[in-house]
Structures are given as structure tokens and as C-alpha cells.
N, C-alpha and C positions, 0 to 999 in steps of 0.2 A: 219459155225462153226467159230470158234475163229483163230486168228494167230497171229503168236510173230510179233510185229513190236519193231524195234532197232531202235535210233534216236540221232544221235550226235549231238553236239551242243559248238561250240567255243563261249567262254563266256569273254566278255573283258570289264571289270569296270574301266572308269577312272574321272578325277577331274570333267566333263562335264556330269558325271552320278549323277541325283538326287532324286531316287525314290529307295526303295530295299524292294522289295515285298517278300513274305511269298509265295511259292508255294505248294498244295497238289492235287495231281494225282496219278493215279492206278499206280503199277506196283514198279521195284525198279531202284536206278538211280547208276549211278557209276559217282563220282566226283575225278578229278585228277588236281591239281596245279599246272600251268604252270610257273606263274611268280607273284608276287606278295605276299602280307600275308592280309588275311582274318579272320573275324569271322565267321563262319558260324552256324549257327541254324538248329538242327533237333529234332523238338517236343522241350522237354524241357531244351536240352541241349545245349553249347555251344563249337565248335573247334576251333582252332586256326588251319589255313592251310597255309603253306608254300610251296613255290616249290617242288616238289617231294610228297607231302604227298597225301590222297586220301582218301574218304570215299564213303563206299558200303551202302545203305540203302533202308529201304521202303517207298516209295515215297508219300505213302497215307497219313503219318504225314507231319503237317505244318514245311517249312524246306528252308531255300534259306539265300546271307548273313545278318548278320547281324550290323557289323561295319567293314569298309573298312580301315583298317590301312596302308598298303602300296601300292600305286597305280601307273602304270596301274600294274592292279590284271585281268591276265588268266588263264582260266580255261576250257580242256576238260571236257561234261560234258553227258553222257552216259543213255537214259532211254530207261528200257526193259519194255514192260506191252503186255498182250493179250488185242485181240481188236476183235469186232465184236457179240461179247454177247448180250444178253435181257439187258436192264437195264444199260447201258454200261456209265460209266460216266466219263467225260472228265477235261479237266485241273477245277481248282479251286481255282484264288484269294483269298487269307487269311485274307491277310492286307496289304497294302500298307504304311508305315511309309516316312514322308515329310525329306527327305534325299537327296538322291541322287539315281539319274534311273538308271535303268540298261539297257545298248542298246544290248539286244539280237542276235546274229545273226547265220547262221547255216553254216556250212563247206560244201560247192561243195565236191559231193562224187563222184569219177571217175565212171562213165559209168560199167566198171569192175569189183564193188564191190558194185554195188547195188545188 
């Protein structure tokens, strides 16, 4: 059968970042602003995100930043989706736009809360 997996992810964009990809994948994601101010894209719109601010969304629209205005730009960043289905399909590159990368990486989660 299927099961929830949860997946955090500390997200840190700075001047050494040149690449900023579009991501779409199952499920929905929870975005929260650590430090920084961003543009961020989901489907056809555009947010401005500042420390504190956060968006809830469905993840299967194309979505990830889109102009890095204040840098270094962190960000917790939260995806829920069921896994284990027929047909089960997995992350999915959009586009990659000739910018600036983003260096991905995941938060050590204590032993205790996995």
C-alpha cells in the first residue's frame, strides 16, 4: 500500500548559486523563509518571500525560485506526498534557467524523530 513520507530540506541560495530550476512532484510542499528575500514561482504566479513568510502548495505544479534578490536566501522547506502506488511518479525537472544553482542539501534529523 501507499504511505505518507515527510521530507525536510534546508535550502541555502547564495552568490556561488547558478542554476534555479523549476521543480514538479506529487504531493504538497510547505515553504518557510529563513533569511533572505526571494522570488518564488508556483505555476503562474509570482511571491515575494521574506523572513517569516511561507507558502503551502501543491507540488505537482511547476514551482521553485525564481529571481534571488537578497542573498544568502534560507529556506525550510517541507514535502508531504504518498509513495508506494502503481504508476508512482517521481521528482520532475521543468527547466533549468542559465542563472544561478542551487546547492541543495537535507537537515540531519535526530535518531528520535525519525
Amino acid at each position: 500500500g501507499k504511505r505518507l513520507v515527510v521530507e525536510p530540506y534546508l535550502i541555502t541560495l547564495t552568490q556561488q548559486s547558478d542554476v534555479f530550476p523549476l521543480f514538479q512532484h506529487s504531493g504538497v510542499e510547505f515553504l518557510y523563509m529563513l533569511e533572505g528575500r526571494v522570488n518564488y514561482r508556483h505555476a503562474d504566479k509570482t511571491y515575494l518571500l521574506e523572513p517569516g513568510d511561507s507558502l503551502f502548495f501543491d507540488s505537482d505544479a511547476p514551482h521553485g525560485p525564481d529571481d534571488l534578490i537578497q542573498l544568502p536566501a534560507r529556506s525550510l522547506s517541507t514535502i508531504c506526498s504518498l509513495r508506494g502506488g502503481e504508476g508512482e511518479q517521481g521528482w520532475r525537472l521543468v527547466r533549468a534557467v542559465p542563472a544561478r544553482k542551487i546547492p541543495f542539501r537535507t537537515v540531519d534529523i535526530p535518531e528520535g524523530l525519525r
